[in-house]
Every structure is written in C-alpha cells, then in structure tokens.
ZADO-1210 file (C-alpha; in nm, 4 decimals, padded with zeros to 6 digits):
<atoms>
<atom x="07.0765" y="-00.4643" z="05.1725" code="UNK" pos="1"/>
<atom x="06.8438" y="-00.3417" z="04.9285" code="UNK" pos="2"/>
<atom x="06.9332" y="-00.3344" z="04.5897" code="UNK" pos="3"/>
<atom x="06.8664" y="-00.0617" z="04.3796" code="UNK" pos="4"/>
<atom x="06.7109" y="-00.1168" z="04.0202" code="UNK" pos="5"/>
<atom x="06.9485" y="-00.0767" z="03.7146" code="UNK" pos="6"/>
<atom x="06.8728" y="00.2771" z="03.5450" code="UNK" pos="7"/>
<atom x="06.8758" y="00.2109" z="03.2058" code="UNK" pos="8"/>
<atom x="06.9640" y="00.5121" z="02.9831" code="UNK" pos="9"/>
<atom x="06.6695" y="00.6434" z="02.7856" code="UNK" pos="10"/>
<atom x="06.5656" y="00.9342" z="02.5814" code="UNK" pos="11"/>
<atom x="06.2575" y="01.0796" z="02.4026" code="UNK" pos="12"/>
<atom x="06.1479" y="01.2157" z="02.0955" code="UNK" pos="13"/>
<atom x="05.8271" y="01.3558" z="02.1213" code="UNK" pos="14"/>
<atom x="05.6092" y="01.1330" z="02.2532" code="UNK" pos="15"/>
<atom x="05.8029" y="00.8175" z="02.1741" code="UNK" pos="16"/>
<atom x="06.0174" y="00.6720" z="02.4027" code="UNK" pos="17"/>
<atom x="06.3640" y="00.5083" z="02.3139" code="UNK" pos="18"/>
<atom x="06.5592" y="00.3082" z="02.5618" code="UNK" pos="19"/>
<atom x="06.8658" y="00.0613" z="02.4839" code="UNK" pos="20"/>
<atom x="07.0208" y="00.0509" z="02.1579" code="UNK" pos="21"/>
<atom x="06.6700" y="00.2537" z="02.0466" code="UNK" pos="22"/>
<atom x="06.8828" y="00.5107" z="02.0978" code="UNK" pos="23"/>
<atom x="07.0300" y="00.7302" z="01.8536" code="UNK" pos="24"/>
<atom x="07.2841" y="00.9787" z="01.8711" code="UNK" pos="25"/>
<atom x="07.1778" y="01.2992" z="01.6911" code="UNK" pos="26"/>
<atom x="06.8438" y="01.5239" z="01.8190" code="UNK" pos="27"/>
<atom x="06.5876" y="01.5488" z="01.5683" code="UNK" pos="28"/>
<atom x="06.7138" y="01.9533" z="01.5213" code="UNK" pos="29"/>
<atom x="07.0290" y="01.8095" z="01.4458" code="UNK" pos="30"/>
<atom x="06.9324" y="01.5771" z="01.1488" code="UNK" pos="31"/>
<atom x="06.6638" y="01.8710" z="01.0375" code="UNK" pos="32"/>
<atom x="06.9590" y="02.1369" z="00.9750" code="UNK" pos="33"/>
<atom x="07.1794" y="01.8686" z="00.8391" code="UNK" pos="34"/>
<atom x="07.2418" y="01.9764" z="00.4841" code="UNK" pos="35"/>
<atom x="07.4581" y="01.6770" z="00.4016" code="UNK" pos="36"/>
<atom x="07.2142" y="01.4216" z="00.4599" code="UNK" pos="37"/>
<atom x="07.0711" y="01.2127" z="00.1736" code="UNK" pos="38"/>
<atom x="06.6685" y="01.2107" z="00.0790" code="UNK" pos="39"/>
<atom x="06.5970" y="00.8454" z="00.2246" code="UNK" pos="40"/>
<atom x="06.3778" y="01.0012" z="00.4712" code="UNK" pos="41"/>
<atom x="06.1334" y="01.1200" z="00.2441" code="UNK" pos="42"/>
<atom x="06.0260" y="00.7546" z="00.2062" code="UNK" pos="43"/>
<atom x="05.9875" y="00.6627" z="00.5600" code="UNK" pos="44"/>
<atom x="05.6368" y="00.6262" z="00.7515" code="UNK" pos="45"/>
<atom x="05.6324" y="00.9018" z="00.9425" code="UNK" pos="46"/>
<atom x="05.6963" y="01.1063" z="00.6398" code="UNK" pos="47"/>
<atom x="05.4095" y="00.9502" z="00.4268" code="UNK" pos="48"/>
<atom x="05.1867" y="01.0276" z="00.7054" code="UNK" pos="49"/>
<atom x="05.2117" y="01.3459" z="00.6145" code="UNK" pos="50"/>
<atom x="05.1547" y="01.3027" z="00.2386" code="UNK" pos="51"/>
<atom x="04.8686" y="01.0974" z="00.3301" code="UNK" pos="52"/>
<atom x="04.7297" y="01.4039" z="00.5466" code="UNK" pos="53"/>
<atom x="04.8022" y="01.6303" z="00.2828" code="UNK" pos="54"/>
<atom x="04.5819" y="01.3905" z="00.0240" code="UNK" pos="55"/>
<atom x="04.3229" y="01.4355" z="00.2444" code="UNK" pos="56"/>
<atom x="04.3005" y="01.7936" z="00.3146" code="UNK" pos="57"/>
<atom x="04.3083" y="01.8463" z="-00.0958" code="UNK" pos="58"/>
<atom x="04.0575" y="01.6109" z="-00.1377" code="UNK" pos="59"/>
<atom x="03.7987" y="01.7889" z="00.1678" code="UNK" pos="60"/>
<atom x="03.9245" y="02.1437" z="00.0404" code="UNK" pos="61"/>
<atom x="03.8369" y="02.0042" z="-00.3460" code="UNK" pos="62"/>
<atom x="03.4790" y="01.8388" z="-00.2948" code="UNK" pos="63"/>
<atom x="03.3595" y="02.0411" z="00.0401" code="UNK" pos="64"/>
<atom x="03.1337" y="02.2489" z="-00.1247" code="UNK" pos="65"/>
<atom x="03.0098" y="01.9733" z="-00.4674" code="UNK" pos="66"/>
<atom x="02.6515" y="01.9181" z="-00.2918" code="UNK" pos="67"/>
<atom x="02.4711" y="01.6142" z="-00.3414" code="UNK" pos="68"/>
<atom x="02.6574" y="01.3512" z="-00.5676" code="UNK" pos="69"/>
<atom x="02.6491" y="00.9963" z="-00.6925" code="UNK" pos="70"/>
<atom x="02.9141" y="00.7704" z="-00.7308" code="UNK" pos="71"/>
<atom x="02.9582" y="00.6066" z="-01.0707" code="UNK" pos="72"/>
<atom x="03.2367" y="00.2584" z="-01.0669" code="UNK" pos="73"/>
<atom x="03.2795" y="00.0669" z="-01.3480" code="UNK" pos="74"/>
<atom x="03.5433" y="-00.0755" z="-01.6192" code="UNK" pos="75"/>
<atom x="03.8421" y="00.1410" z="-01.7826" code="UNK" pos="76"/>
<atom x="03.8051" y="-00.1347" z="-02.0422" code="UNK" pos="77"/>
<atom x="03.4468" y="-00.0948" z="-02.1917" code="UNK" pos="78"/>
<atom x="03.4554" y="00.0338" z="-02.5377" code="UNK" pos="79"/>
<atom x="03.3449" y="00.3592" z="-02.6593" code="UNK" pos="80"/>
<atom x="03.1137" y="00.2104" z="-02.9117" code="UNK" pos="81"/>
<atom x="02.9358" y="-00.0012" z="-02.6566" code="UNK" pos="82"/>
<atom x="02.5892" y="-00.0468" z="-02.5269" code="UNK" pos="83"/>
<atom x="02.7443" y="-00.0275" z="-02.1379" code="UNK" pos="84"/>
<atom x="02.9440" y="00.3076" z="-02.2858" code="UNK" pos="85"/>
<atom x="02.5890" y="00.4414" z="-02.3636" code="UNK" pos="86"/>
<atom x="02.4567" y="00.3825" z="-02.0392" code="UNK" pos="87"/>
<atom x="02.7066" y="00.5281" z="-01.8777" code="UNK" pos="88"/>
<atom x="02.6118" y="00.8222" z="-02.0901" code="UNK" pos="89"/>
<atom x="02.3111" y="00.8039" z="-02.0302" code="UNK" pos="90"/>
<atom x="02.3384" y="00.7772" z="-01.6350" code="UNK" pos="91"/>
<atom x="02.5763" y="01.0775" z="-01.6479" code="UNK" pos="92"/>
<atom x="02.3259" y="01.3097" z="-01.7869" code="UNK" pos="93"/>
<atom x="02.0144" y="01.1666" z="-01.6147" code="UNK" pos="94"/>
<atom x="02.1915" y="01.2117" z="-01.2462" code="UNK" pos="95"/>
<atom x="02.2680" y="01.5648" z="-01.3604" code="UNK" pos="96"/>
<atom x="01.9367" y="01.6288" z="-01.4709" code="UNK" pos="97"/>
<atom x="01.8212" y="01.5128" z="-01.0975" code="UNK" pos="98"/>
<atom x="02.0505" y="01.7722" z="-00.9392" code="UNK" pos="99"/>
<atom x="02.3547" y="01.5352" z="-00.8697" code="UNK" pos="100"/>
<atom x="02.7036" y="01.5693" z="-00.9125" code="UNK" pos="101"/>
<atom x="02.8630" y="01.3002" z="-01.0750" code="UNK" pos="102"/>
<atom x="03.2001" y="01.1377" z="-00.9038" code="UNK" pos="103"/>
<atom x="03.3905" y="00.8685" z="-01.1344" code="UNK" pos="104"/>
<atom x="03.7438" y="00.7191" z="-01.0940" code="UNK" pos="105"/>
<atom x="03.8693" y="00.9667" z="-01.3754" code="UNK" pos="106"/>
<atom x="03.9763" y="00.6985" z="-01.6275" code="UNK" pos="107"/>
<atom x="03.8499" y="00.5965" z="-01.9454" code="UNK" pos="108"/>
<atom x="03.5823" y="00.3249" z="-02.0082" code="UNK" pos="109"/>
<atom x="03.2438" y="00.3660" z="-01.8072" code="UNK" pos="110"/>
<atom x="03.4338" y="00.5926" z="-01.5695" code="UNK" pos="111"/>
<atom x="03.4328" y="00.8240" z="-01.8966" code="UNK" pos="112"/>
<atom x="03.1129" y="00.7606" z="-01.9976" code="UNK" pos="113"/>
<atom x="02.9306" y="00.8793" z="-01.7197" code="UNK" pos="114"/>
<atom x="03.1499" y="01.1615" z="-01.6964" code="UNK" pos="115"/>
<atom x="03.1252" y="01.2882" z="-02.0402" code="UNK" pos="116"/>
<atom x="02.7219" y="01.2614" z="-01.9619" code="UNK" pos="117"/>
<atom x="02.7289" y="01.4465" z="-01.7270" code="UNK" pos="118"/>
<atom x="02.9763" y="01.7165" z="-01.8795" code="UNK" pos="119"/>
<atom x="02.8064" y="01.7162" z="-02.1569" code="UNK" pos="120"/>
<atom x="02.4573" y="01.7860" z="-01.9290" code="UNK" pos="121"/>
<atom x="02.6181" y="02.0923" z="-01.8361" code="UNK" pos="122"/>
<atom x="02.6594" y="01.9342" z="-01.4919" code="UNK" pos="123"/>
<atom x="03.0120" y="01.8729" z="-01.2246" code="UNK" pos="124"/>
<atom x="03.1603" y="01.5829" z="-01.3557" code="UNK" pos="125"/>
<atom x="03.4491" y="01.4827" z="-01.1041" code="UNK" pos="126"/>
<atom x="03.7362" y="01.2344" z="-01.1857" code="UNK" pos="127"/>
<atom x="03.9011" y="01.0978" z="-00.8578" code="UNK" pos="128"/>
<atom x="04.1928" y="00.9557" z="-01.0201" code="UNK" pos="129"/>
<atom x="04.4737" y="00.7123" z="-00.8836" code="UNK" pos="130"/>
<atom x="04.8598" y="00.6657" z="-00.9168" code="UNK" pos="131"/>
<atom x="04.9198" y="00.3412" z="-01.1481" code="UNK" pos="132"/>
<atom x="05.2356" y="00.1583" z="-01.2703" code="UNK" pos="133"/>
<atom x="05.0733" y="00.2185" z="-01.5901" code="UNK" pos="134"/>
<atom x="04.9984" y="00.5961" z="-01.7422" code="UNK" pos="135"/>
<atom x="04.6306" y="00.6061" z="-01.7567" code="UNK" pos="136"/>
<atom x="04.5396" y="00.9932" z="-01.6720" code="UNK" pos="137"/>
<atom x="04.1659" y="01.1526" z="-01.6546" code="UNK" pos="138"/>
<atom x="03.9758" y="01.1701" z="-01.8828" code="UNK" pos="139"/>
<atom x="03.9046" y="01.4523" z="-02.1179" code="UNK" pos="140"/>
<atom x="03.5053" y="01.5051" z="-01.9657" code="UNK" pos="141"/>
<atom x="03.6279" y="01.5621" z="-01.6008" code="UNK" pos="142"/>
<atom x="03.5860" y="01.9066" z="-01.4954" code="UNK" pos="143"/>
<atom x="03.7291" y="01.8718" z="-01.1293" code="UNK" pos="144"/>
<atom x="03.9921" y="01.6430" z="-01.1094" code="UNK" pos="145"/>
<atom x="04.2341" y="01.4873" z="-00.8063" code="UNK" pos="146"/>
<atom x="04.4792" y="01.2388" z="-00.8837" code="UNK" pos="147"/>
<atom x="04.5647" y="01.0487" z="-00.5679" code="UNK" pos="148"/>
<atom x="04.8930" y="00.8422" z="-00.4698" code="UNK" pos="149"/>
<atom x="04.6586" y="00.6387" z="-00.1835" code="UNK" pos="150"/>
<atom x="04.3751" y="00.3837" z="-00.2681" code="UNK" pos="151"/>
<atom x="04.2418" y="00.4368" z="00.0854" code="UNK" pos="152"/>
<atom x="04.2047" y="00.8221" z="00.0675" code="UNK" pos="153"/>
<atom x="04.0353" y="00.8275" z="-00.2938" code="UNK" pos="154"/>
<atom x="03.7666" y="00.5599" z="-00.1546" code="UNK" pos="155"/>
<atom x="03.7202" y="00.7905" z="00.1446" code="UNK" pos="156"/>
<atom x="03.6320" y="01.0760" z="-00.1352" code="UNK" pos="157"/>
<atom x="03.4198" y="00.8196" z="-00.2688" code="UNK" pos="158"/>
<atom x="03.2143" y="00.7349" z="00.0267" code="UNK" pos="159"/>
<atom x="03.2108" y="01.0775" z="00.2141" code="UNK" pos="160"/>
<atom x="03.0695" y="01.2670" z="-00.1070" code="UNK" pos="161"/>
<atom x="02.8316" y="01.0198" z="-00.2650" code="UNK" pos="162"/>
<atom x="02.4467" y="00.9791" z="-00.1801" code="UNK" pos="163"/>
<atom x="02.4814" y="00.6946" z="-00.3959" code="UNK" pos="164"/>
<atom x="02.6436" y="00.4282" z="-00.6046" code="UNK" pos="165"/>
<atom x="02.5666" y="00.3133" z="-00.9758" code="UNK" pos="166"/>
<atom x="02.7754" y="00.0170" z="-01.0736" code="UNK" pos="167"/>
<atom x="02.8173" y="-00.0566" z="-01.4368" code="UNK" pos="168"/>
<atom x="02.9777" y="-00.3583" z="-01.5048" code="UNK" pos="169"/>
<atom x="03.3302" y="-00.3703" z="-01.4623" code="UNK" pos="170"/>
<atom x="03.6493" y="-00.6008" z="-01.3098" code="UNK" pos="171"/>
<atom x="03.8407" y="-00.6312" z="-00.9628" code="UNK" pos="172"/>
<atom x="03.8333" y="-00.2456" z="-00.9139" code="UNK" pos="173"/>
<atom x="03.4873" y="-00.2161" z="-00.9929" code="UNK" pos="174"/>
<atom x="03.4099" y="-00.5053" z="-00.7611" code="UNK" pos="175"/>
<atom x="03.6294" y="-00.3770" z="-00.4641" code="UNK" pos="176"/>
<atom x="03.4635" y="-00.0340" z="-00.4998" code="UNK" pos="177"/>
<atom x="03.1168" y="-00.2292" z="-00.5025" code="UNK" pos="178"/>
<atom x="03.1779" y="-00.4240" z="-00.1563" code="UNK" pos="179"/>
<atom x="03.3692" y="-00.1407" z="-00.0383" code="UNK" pos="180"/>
<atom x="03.0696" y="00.0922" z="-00.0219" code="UNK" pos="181"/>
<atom x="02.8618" y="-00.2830" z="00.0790" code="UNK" pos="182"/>
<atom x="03.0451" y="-00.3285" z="00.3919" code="UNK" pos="183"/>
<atom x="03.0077" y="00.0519" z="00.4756" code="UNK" pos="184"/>
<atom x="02.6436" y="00.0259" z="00.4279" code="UNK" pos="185"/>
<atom x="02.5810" y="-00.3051" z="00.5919" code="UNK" pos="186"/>
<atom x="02.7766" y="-00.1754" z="00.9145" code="UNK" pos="187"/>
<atom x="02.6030" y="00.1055" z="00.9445" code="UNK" pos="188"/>
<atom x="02.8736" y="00.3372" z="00.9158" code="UNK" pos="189"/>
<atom x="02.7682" y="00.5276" z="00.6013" code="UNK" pos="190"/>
<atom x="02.3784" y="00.6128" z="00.6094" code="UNK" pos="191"/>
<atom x="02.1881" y="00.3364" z="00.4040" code="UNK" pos="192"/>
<atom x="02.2125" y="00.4696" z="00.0716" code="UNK" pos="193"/>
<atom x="02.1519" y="00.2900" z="-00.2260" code="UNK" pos="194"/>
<atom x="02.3665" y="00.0341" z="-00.4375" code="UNK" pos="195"/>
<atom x="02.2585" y="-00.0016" z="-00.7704" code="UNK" pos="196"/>
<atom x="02.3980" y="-00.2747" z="-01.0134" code="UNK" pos="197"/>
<atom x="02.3366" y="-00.1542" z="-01.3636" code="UNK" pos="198"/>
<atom x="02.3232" y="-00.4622" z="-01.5781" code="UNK" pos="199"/>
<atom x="02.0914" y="-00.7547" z="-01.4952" code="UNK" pos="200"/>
<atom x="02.2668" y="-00.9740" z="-01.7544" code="UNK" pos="201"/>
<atom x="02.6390" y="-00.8878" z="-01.5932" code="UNK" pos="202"/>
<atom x="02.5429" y="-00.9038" z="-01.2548" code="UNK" pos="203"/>
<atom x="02.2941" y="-01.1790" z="-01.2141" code="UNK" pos="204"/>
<atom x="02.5495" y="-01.4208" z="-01.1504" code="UNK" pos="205"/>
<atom x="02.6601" y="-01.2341" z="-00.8554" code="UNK" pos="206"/>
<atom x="02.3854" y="-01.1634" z="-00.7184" code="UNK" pos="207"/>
<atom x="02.2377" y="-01.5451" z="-00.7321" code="UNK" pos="208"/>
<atom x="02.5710" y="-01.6269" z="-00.5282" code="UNK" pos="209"/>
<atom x="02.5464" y="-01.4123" z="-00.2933" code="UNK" pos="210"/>
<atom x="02.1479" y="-01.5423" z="-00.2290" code="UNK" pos="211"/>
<atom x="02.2436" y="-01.9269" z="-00.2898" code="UNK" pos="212"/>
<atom x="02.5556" y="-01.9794" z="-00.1164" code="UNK" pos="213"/>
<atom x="02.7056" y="-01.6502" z="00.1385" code="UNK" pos="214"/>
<atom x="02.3144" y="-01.6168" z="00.2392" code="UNK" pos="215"/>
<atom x="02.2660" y="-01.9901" z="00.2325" code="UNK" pos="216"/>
<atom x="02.5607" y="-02.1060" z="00.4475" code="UNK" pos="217"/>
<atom x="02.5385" y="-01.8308" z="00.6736" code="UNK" pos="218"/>
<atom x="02.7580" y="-01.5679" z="00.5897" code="UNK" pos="219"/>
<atom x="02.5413" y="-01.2792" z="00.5448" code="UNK" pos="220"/>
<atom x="02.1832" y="-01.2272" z="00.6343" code="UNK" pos="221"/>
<atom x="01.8901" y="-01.2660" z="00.4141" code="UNK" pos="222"/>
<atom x="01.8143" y="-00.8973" z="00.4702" code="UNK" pos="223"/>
<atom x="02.1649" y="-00.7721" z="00.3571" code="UNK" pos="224"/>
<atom x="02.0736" y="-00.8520" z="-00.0508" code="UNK" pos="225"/>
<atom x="01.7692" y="-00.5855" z="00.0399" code="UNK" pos="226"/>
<atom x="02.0793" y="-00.3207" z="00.0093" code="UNK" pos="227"/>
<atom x="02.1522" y="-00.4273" z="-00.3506" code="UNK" pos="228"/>
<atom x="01.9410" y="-00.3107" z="-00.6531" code="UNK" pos="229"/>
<atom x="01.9669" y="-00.4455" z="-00.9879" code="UNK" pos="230"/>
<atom x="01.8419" y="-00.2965" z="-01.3143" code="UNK" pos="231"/>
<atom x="01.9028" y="-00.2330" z="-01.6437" code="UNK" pos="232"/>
<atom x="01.6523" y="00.1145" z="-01.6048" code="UNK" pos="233"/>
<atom x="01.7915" y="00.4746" z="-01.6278" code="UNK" pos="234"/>
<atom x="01.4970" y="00.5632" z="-01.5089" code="UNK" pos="235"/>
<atom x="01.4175" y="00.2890" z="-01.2102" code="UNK" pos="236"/>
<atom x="01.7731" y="00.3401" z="-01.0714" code="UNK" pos="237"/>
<atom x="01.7042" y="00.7378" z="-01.0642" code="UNK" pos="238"/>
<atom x="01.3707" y="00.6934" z="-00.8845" code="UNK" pos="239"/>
<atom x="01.5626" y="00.4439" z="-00.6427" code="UNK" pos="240"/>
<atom x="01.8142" y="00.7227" z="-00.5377" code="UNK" pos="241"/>
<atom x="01.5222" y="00.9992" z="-00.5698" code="UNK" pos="242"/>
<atom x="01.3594" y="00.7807" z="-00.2586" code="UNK" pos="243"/>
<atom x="01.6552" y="00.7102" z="-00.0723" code="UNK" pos="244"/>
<atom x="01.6931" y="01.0787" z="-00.0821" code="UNK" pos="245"/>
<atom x="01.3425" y="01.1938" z="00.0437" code="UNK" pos="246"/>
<atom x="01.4254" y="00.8917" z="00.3113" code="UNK" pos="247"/>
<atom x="01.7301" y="01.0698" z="00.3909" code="UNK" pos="248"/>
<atom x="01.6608" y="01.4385" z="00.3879" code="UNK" pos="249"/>
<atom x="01.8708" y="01.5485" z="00.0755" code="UNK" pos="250"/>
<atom x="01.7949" y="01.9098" z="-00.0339" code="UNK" pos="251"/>
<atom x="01.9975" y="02.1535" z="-00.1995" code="UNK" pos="252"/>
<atom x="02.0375" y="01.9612" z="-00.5148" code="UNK" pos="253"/>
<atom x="02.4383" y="02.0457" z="-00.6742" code="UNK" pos="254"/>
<atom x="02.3192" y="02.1315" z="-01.0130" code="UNK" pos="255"/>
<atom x="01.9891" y="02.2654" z="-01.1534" code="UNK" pos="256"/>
<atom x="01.9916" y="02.2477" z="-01.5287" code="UNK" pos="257"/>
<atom x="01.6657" y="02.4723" z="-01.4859" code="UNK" pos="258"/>
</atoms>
C-alpha cells in the first residue's frame, strides 16, 4: 500500500512562502485597507527597506550631477580658533580652487571648516549629515545638504561621489570613515584614489602601527601603507589628488573659480 505524503497547508505572499503556524489569517489587501490597525508596522524590516531605498534615491537624485569631489572627515570637536580649524579652511578653498566639490559630514568642527572654505571660495560645499541621539544639525557653510537616518547609505554618498579623501585629525567617526574608504581601496572595489592624512604629528602614531605591527605580523601587506599619504602640505596633498586624477582620467572639473 503506498502511502501518500501528508499535504501540509501552505500559502504565499509574494514570493515568500509560509507553511505551518507561518501562517496568518488575513491577506496582505486585508491588513492594507484596515483602518483600525495601529502604526507598529511602520517599524518593521520590510518597511525600513523602503526608507532605506528612499535614502538612497535622494541621495543619487541630490549629488548625480556635483562633478568631481573630495571627501573631507574629521572631528566635530576641533575648535574654531584652532590651527587644524585653519587647515580645514584652508583645504576647503584650495580643493575648490582645483575644481572640486567639497563633501563633509555636515557638522561642526573640521567638517565645518572645510566647508566654510570652500563656501567661502565660492565653491559646492556639501554637508552629508546623520541622525544622532544628540541635536547636532549642519552647519551654517553647507550649501547642499542631506541629513540621513542610515550610517551605511551616507558612507555610500561618501564613497560613490569622492575622487578623494583628506583626513584631518579627528575620533572614532573620523577613523571609521578613514578605514572605511581603506578597505574599499585596498579591495579594489573603489578605483585607487588617494587617502591623505593631514597631520603628521596626529597621525604618525598610526601610521608607525600599522608598519610595525599589522604589516609586521602579517596582517596587511607591505604595499597596502603605499595607499596612505601623510602631510601636513595644502599644497602636497592637492598635487597628490591632481595625479591621482590625471592617473584616473578626471575631467570636467565641478567648479571653476575662473
């Protein structure tokens, strides 16, 4: 006698498939024309999926058309009446003066500093800001702003827009930015553009461990500190991204103060 398998009851929704006590009782019309239901389900997954798409599509629609740009990361804490305040100035207004955009987190600190340089160049100073427990805003020298409620879609911004990256000395933002935009490079899924570390005295330190001990046990390869410059020059890390942008074919510069 052949015995025929148990049918177990199933039904789908969409492409998923829900068997068992997966089940649920109501169609997905159902719950949609439901005017008595309460607002939990704007806080599921699928739902944020959705916001997440939507961050996305401002953020392509928003910086589609900026041109070449360079990404700025560095401390909301440095002080206005700094030295590292002054170079961010003055790497705000230099990058504008060699045709780039200039793409901050939107905050205060060296985020401001670079882009009040390059507002004040007469140049697109963008502020990519991000939701905090704590009010912090952008800053009054941003000129196109996005405030974003997902880390991961304001570092895609980042990466996607930039032909570079100028890091002034900053915290554990800074420094996830920093090996954010390492990794990308080092894997070869961003073209090799440059990493500049703006500050010998700050970022020595780092630098030295990477060489004596990730290189030294193994870790990383000798060649991967070749991606990293470090410099306290305005005007050596502009001719560094002025050659990585004849090596890469950049034209078409996003501002010409000329």
């Amino acid at each position: 006698m052949t015995i025929e398998p148990k049918k177990i009851a199933e039904k789908r929704r969409g492409p998923v498939l829900l068997r068992g006590e997966q089940i649920d009782s109501s169609t997905t019309d159902q719950r949609l024309l439901d005017s008595a239901q309460n607002a939990d389900w704007l806080h599921t997954d699928p739902w944020r999926v959705m916001r997440i798409q939507s961050e996305f599509v401002e953020g392509f629609g928003a910086l589609a058309e900026l041109g070449p740009a360079v990404s700025v990361f560095g401390s909301a804490r440095t002080p206005v009446d700094s030295a590292e305040y002054a170079a961010g100035v003055q790497i705000g207004r230099a990058l504008v003066e060699a045709g780039y955009a200039v793409i901050t987190g939107g905050g205060p600190g060296a985020m401001e500093s670079a882009n009040r340089g390059a507002h004040e160049a007469g140049g697109t100073s963008v502020g990519l800001g991000i939701e905090l427990p704590f009010e912090q805003g952008l800053n009054q020298y941003v000129d196109l702003g996005l405030n974003f409620r997902y880390f991961f879609v304001r570092k895609t911004m980042f990466v996607k827009y930039s032909q570079g990256f100028v890091v002034l000395p900053g915290g554990f933002g800074t420094l996830d930015e920093l090996f954010e935009a390492l990794t990308l490079v080092q894997t070869h899924k961003v073209t090799r553009f440059p990493v500049i570390l703006f500050g010998v005295d700050y970022w020595s330190g780092l630098v030295d461990w990477v060489r004596n001990t990730v290189i030294r046990e193994g870790k990383a390869s000798p060649s991967d500190l070749e991606l990293i410059q470090l410099t306290d020059s305005v005007d050596e890390a502009m001719k560094i991204l002025d050659d990585a942008a004849r090596r890469n074919g950049v034209q078409n510069p996003a501002h010409n103060p000329e």
